[in-house]
N, C-alpha and C positions, 0 to 999 in steps of 0.2 A: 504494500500500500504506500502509493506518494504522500508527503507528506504538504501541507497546502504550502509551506516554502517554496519549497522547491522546485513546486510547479509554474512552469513560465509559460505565461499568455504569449503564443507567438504570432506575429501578425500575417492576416489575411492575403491573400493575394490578390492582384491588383484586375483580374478576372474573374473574384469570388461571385456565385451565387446564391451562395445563402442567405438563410433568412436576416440573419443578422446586417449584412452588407447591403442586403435592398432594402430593410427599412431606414438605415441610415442614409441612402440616395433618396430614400422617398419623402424623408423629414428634409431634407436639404432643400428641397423643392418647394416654390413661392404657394402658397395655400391658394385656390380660383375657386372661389366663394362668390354667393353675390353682393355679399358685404363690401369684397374689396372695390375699390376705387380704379376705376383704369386712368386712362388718359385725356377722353371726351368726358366726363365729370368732372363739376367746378367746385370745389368746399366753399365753403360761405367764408366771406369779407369782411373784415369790420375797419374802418376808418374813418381817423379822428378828421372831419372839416367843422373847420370853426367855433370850436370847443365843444362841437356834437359828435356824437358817435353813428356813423351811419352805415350800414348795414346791409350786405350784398347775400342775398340768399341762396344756400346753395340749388348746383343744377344736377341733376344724374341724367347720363344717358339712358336709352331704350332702354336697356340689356340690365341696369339696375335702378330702372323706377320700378317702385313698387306697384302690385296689381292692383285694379280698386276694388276687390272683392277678396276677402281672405279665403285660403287655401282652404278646398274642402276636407275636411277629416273623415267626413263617416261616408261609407258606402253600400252600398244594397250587396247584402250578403246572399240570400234567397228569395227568387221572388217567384211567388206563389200564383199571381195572377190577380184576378179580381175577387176582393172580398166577399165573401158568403153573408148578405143579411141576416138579422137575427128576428127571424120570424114568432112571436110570442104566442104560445096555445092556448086558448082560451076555453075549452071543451074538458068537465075535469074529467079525469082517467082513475082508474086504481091500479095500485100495484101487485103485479104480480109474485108471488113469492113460495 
């Protein structure tokens, strides 16, 4: 049995594809969210004319203005067709037993 000294981490090759080596390329990699900002988005302004503060709003492009209806969550799991009315009996019965 090695002892945990003596064991030396030796480094990867420079063709590795392991797991370890891809998610270090893949953390490396800029996040493409639609959060991020590209280039045609403008962040909001603010400057001082004439001891006022005046105020440039920001712009987003297409690609991340938001939609104007939020994202639907539920969807039809089963669908059965058209609902069966509930017809009330009005004639009494007995029960059989």
């Amino acid at each position: 049995m090695q002892k945990p000294t003596s064991y030396l981490r030796l480094p990867h090759a420079s063709d590795c594809d392991c797991s370890v080596c891809w998610s270090k390329a893949a953390m490396a990699q800029p996040a493409l969210s639609r959060s991020t900002p590209c280039d045609q988005c403008r962040p909001a302004s603010y400057l001082l004319v004439d001891g006022r503060w005046q105020v440039t709003p920001r712009s987003n492009c297409a690609k991340h203005t938001p939609p104007a209806r939020p994202p639907k969550y539920w969807s039809v799991v089963l669908d059965t067709g058209r609902p069966t009315p509930y017809v009330p009996i009005h004639e009494p019965f007995d029960l059989v037993g």
